[in-house]
N, C-alpha and C positions, 0 to 999 in steps of 0.2 A: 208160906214163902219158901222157896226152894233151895236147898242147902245149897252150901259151897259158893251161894253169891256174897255175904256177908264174912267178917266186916271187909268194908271198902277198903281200897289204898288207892291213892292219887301217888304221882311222880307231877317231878315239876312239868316236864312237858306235854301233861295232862291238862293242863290250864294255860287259858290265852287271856290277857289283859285287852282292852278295848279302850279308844283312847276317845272318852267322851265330850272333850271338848270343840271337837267340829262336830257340826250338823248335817254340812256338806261341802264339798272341794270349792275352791277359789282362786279367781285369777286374779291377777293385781298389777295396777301400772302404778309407778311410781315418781311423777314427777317432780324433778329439782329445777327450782330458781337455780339459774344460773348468771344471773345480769350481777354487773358491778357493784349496785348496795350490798349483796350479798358475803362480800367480804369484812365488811363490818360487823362486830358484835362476837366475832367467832360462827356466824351462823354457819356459814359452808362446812365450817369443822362438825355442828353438830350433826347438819343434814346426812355428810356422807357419814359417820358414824350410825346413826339410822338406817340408812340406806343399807350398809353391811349386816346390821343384827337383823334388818328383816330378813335378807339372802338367809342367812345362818339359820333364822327360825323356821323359816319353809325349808330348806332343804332337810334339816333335821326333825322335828314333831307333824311336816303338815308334807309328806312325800308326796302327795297326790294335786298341790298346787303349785301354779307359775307365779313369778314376781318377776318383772320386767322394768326396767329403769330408763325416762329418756330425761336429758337435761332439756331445761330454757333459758335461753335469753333472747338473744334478736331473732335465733331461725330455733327449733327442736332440734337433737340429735339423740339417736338411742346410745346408751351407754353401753358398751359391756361391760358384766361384772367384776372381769380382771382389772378396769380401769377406776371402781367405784375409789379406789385410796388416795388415787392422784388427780378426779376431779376438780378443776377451781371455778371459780367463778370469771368472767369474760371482764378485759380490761378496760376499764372507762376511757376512752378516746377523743371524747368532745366535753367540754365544760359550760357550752353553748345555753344560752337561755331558753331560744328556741329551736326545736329541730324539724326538718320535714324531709323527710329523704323518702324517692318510691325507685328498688331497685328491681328488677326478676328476680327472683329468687336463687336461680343458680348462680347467679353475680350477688350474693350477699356478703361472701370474702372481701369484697371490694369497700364495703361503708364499714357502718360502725356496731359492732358484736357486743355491746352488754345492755341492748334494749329488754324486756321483757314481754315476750311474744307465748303468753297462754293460750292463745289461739289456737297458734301451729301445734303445739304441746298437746290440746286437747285432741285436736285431728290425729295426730298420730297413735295416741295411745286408744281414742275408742278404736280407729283402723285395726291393731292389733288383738286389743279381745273381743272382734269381728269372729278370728280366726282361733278363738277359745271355745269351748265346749262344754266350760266351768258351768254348775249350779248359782252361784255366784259370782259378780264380775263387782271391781271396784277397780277406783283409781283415788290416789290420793296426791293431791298438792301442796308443796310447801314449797312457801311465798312467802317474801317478805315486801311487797307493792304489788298494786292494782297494773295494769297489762300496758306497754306505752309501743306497742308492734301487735300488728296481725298481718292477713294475708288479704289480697281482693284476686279476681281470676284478669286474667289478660285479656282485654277484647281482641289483640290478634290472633288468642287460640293458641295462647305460647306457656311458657312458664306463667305459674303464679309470681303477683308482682307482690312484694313484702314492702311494709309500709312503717316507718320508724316516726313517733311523734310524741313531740314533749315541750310541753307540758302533756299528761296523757292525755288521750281525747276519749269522747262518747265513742269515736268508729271503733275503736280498738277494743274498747270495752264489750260491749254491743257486739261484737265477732266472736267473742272469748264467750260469750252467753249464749250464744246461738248455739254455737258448739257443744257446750255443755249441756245443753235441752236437747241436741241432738243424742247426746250420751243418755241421757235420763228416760228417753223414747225407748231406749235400745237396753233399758234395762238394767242401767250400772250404776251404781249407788258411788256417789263422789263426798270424799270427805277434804276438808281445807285445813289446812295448819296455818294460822298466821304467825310470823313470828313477829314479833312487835317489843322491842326493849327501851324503845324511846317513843314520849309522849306525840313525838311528831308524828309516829307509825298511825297512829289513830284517826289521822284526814283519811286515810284510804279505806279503813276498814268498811264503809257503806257498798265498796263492792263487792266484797268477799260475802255481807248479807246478802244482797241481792242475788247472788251466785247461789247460797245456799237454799234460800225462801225457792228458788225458781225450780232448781234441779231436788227440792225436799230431801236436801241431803242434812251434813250435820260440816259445822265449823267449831274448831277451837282456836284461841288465842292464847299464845304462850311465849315465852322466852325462848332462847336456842337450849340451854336447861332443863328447861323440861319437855324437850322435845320426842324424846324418847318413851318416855312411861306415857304420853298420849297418844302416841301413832300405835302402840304396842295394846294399846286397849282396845281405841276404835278398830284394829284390824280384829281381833279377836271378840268383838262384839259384830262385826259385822258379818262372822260365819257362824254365829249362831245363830243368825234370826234372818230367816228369808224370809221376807212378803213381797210382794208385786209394789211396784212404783206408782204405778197407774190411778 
Protein backbone atom coordinates (compact mmCIF):
# COMPACT_ATOMS: atom_id res chain seq x y z
CA UNK A 1 0.00 0.00 0.00
CA UNK A 2 1.47 3.22 -0.77
CA UNK A 3 2.59 5.57 2.00
CA UNK A 4 1.23 8.86 3.01
CA UNK A 5 -2.37 7.69 1.89
CA UNK A 6 -3.31 6.37 5.29
CA UNK A 7 -5.00 7.05 8.05
CA UNK A 8 -7.93 8.68 6.33
CA UNK A 9 -9.68 11.94 7.46
CA UNK A 10 -13.09 12.74 6.31
CA UNK A 11 -14.51 16.69 6.97
CA UNK A 12 -17.90 17.05 7.17
CA UNK A 13 -18.33 18.30 3.64
CA UNK A 14 -16.91 15.05 2.52
CA UNK A 15 -20.13 13.29 2.98
CA UNK A 16 -23.66 13.83 1.29
CA UNK A 17 -26.67 12.34 2.96
CA UNK A 18 -29.25 11.05 0.29
CA UNK A 19 -32.70 11.29 1.14
CA UNK A 20 -34.14 7.76 0.54
CA UNK A 21 -37.61 8.14 0.92
CA UNK A 22 -38.70 8.99 -2.59
CA UNK A 23 -38.25 6.60 -5.46
CA UNK A 24 -39.06 9.15 -7.88
CA UNK A 25 -40.53 12.87 -8.35
CA UNK A 26 -44.32 13.58 -8.08
CA UNK A 27 -46.80 15.54 -9.22
CA UNK A 28 -50.02 16.08 -7.29
CA UNK A 29 -53.43 17.73 -7.67
CA UNK A 30 -55.20 18.17 -4.80
CA UNK A 31 -58.83 18.35 -4.84
CA UNK A 32 -61.17 20.10 -2.19
CA UNK A 33 -64.98 19.60 -1.75
CA UNK A 34 -65.87 22.81 -1.63
CA UNK A 35 -70.03 22.51 -1.67
CA UNK A 36 -72.05 23.72 1.33
CA UNK A 37 -72.10 20.19 3.60
CA UNK A 38 -68.73 20.90 3.79
CA UNK A 39 -68.94 23.26 6.43
CA UNK A 40 -70.17 20.92 8.71
CA UNK A 41 -68.25 18.84 11.20
CA UNK A 42 -65.20 21.31 10.87
CA UNK A 43 -64.30 19.48 7.59
CA UNK A 44 -63.16 22.70 5.52
CA UNK A 45 -61.00 23.51 8.76
CA UNK A 46 -59.42 20.14 8.48
CA UNK A 47 -59.18 20.04 4.63
CA UNK A 48 -57.47 23.39 4.30
CA UNK A 49 -55.02 22.41 7.15
CA UNK A 50 -53.98 19.40 4.94
CA UNK A 51 -53.89 21.25 2.20
CA UNK A 52 -51.16 23.58 3.79
CA UNK A 53 -48.92 20.73 5.39
CA UNK A 54 -48.78 19.15 2.00
CA UNK A 55 -47.42 22.65 0.27
CA UNK A 56 -44.92 22.73 3.36
CA UNK A 57 -43.92 19.13 2.83
CA UNK A 58 -43.05 19.32 -0.93
CA UNK A 59 -41.74 22.47 -0.84
CA UNK A 60 -39.33 21.42 1.97
CA UNK A 61 -38.24 17.29 1.88
CA UNK A 62 -39.62 16.62 -1.69
CA UNK A 63 -37.89 19.96 -4.05
CA UNK A 64 -38.25 18.13 -7.11
CA UNK A 65 -42.28 17.79 -6.90
CA UNK A 66 -45.45 19.90 -7.72
CA UNK A 67 -48.67 20.07 -5.67
CA UNK A 68 -51.38 21.85 -7.16
CA UNK A 69 -54.82 22.69 -5.36
CA UNK A 70 -58.15 23.23 -7.37
CA UNK A 71 -61.52 23.49 -5.14
CA UNK A 72 -65.16 22.03 -6.08
CA UNK A 73 -68.33 22.60 -5.77
CA UNK A 74 -70.95 23.69 -8.60
CA UNK A 75 -67.98 24.74 -11.14
CA UNK A 76 -63.78 23.86 -10.32
CA UNK A 77 -61.51 26.68 -9.66
CA UNK A 78 -57.76 26.35 -9.17
CA UNK A 79 -56.63 27.76 -5.87
CA UNK A 80 -53.67 29.57 -5.17
CA UNK A 81 -51.54 28.73 -2.58
CA UNK A 82 -51.72 32.15 -0.86
CA UNK A 83 -55.36 31.60 -0.70
CA UNK A 84 -55.28 28.00 0.76
CA UNK A 85 -56.12 29.76 4.67
CA UNK A 86 -59.11 31.70 3.58
CA UNK A 87 -60.74 29.08 1.50
CA UNK A 88 -64.53 28.28 2.52
CA UNK A 89 -66.82 26.26 1.32
CA UNK A 90 -69.84 27.71 -1.12
CA UNK A 91 -72.97 29.07 0.52
CA UNK A 92 -76.27 26.91 0.33
CA UNK A 93 -78.65 29.00 -1.54
CA UNK A 94 -81.72 26.76 -2.22
CA UNK A 95 -83.23 24.32 0.39
CA UNK A 96 -85.35 22.96 -2.55
CA UNK A 97 -86.17 19.27 -2.52
CA UNK A 98 -85.60 19.11 -6.11
CA UNK A 99 -83.35 20.91 -8.26
CA UNK A 100 -82.67 20.90 -12.07
CA UNK A 101 -80.88 23.83 -13.35
CA UNK A 102 -78.78 23.64 -16.99
CA UNK A 103 -76.74 26.87 -17.19
CA UNK A 104 -73.33 27.49 -19.70
CA UNK A 105 -70.89 27.43 -17.85
CA UNK A 106 -69.53 30.88 -18.17
CA UNK A 107 -73.14 32.01 -16.56
CA UNK A 108 -72.64 29.70 -13.63
CA UNK A 109 -72.36 32.98 -11.22
CA UNK A 110 -75.75 33.29 -12.03
CA UNK A 111 -77.48 29.76 -10.14
CA UNK A 112 -76.49 28.21 -7.25
CA UNK A 113 -72.55 27.59 -6.06
CA UNK A 114 -72.48 24.79 -3.36
CA UNK A 115 -73.43 21.92 -5.90
CA UNK A 116 -70.72 19.30 -5.90
CA UNK A 117 -69.16 19.02 -9.45
CA UNK A 118 -66.24 16.21 -9.34
CA UNK A 119 -66.59 16.04 -12.80
CA UNK A 120 -65.15 19.46 -13.61
CA UNK A 121 -62.64 18.94 -10.66
CA UNK A 122 -61.34 15.79 -12.37
CA UNK A 123 -61.02 17.54 -16.06
CA UNK A 124 -59.10 20.07 -14.77
CA UNK A 125 -56.70 18.49 -12.57
CA UNK A 126 -55.76 15.48 -15.21
CA UNK A 127 -55.54 18.78 -17.85
CA UNK A 128 -52.80 19.97 -15.52
CA UNK A 129 -50.57 16.89 -14.91
CA UNK A 130 -51.00 16.65 -18.86
CA UNK A 131 -48.45 19.40 -18.61
CA UNK A 132 -46.19 17.36 -15.88
CA UNK A 133 -43.22 15.53 -16.57
CA UNK A 134 -43.30 13.67 -13.06
CA UNK A 135 -42.32 9.76 -12.80
CA UNK A 136 -45.36 9.79 -10.85
CA UNK A 137 -48.77 11.70 -11.27
CA UNK A 138 -51.49 11.55 -8.62
CA UNK A 139 -54.52 13.27 -7.48
CA UNK A 140 -56.24 13.01 -4.48
CA UNK A 141 -59.89 13.87 -3.40
CA UNK A 142 -61.51 14.82 -0.50
CA UNK A 143 -65.15 14.69 -0.38
CA UNK A 144 -67.59 14.52 1.80
CA UNK A 145 -70.74 13.27 -0.98
CA UNK A 146 -71.14 11.51 -4.07
CA UNK A 147 -71.11 14.28 -7.19
CA UNK A 148 -74.76 16.15 -7.66
CA UNK A 149 -73.12 18.70 -10.99
CA UNK A 150 -71.20 17.84 -14.00
CA UNK A 151 -70.75 19.27 -17.30
CA UNK A 152 -72.49 17.95 -20.94
CA UNK A 153 -70.87 19.89 -24.16
CA UNK A 154 -73.22 22.40 -26.12
CA UNK A 155 -74.81 21.31 -29.27
CA UNK A 156 -74.40 24.98 -30.49
CA UNK A 157 -70.67 24.66 -30.23
CA UNK A 158 -70.56 27.18 -27.37
CA UNK A 159 -69.73 26.91 -23.76
CA UNK A 160 -69.94 23.80 -21.92
CA UNK A 161 -73.46 23.63 -20.33
CA UNK A 162 -73.09 22.68 -16.36
CA UNK A 163 -75.75 20.82 -15.00
CA UNK A 164 -76.94 21.13 -11.12
CA UNK A 165 -79.22 18.06 -9.85
CA UNK A 166 -80.49 16.85 -6.66
CA UNK A 167 -81.30 14.49 -5.57
CA UNK A 168 -77.86 13.29 -7.24
CA UNK A 169 -78.49 11.47 -10.28
CA UNK A 170 -76.69 8.57 -12.32
CA UNK A 171 -75.58 11.56 -15.04
CA UNK A 172 -73.50 13.18 -12.78
CA UNK A 173 -72.11 10.34 -11.28
CA UNK A 174 -71.48 8.46 -14.55
CA UNK A 175 -69.42 11.84 -15.76
CA UNK A 176 -67.34 11.90 -12.55
CA UNK A 177 -66.20 8.09 -13.64
CA UNK A 178 -65.71 8.70 -17.00
CA UNK A 179 -63.27 11.30 -16.10
CA UNK A 180 -61.62 9.55 -13.78
CA UNK A 181 -60.96 6.22 -16.26
CA UNK A 182 -59.87 8.96 -18.40
CA UNK A 183 -57.21 9.78 -15.52
CA UNK A 184 -56.43 6.08 -14.80
CA UNK A 185 -55.61 5.70 -18.94
CA UNK A 186 -53.24 8.38 -18.57
CA UNK A 187 -51.47 6.88 -15.85
CA UNK A 188 -52.37 8.74 -12.53
CA UNK A 189 -52.96 6.90 -9.48
CA UNK A 190 -56.17 8.56 -7.66
CA UNK A 191 -56.69 8.22 -3.98
CA UNK A 192 -60.19 9.31 -2.28
CA UNK A 193 -60.55 10.50 1.31
CA UNK A 194 -64.04 10.20 2.47
CA UNK A 195 -64.96 12.14 5.22
CA UNK A 196 -67.82 10.69 6.95
CA UNK A 197 -68.78 11.71 10.75
CA UNK A 198 -72.32 10.80 10.59
CA UNK A 199 -73.95 7.53 10.09
CA UNK A 200 -75.91 9.24 7.28
CA UNK A 201 -72.42 9.79 5.15
CA UNK A 202 -72.70 5.96 4.58
CA UNK A 203 -75.80 6.03 1.70
CA UNK A 204 -73.01 7.52 -0.51
CA UNK A 205 -70.23 5.70 0.03
CA UNK A 206 -71.03 2.92 -2.96
CA UNK A 207 -69.66 5.65 -5.06
CA UNK A 208 -66.64 6.41 -3.85
CA UNK A 209 -66.17 2.25 -4.35
CA UNK A 210 -67.08 2.32 -7.55
CA UNK A 211 -64.68 5.25 -8.22
CA UNK A 212 -62.08 3.31 -6.53
CA UNK A 213 -62.58 -0.57 -7.90
CA UNK A 214 -62.72 1.27 -11.62
CA UNK A 215 -59.83 3.73 -11.65
CA UNK A 216 -57.79 0.54 -9.16
CA UNK A 217 -56.97 3.24 -7.01
CA UNK A 218 -57.14 3.11 -3.13
CA UNK A 219 -59.91 4.85 -0.77
CA UNK A 220 -60.09 5.64 2.93
CA UNK A 221 -62.83 6.59 5.10
CA UNK A 222 -62.13 8.96 8.01
CA UNK A 223 -63.22 11.59 10.16
CA UNK A 224 -62.09 15.38 9.45
CA UNK A 225 -59.52 14.13 12.44
CA UNK A 226 -57.73 12.02 10.98
CA UNK A 227 -57.49 13.48 7.92
CA UNK A 228 -54.10 14.39 8.17
CA UNK A 229 -52.02 11.22 9.25
CA UNK A 230 -53.89 9.49 6.08
CA UNK A 231 -53.34 11.75 3.10
CA UNK A 232 -49.71 12.16 4.67
CA UNK A 233 -49.27 8.33 4.35
CA UNK A 234 -50.95 7.62 1.09
CA UNK A 235 -48.84 10.49 -0.49
CA UNK A 236 -45.76 8.93 0.72
CA UNK A 237 -46.62 5.45 -0.14
CA UNK A 238 -47.48 6.45 -3.40
CA UNK A 239 -43.85 7.69 -4.27
CA UNK A 240 -42.38 4.76 -3.45
CA UNK A 241 -43.98 2.34 -5.38
CA UNK A 242 -44.35 2.86 -9.17
CA UNK A 243 -46.08 0.21 -11.31
CA UNK A 244 -47.99 0.65 -14.38
CA UNK A 245 -51.84 0.93 -14.12
CA UNK A 246 -52.51 -1.08 -16.96
Amino acid sequence: MAGGLLPLRFRDEDLVVFNQESVADSALVVLLDLSGSMMRYGRHIAAKRVAMGMRALVRSKFPLDTVEFIGFASVAERIREADLPLVMPKPITTYDWQVRVRVPLDQAGSTHPHFTNLHHGLRMARASLARRAAANKQIFIITDGEPTAHLTESKAGGAPILNLIYPPSEASATAALREAFRCQQEGIRISSFALIEEYQGSDWVSFIDQLTRLVRGVAFYCTAGDLGSTILESYLSGKRVKKPLG
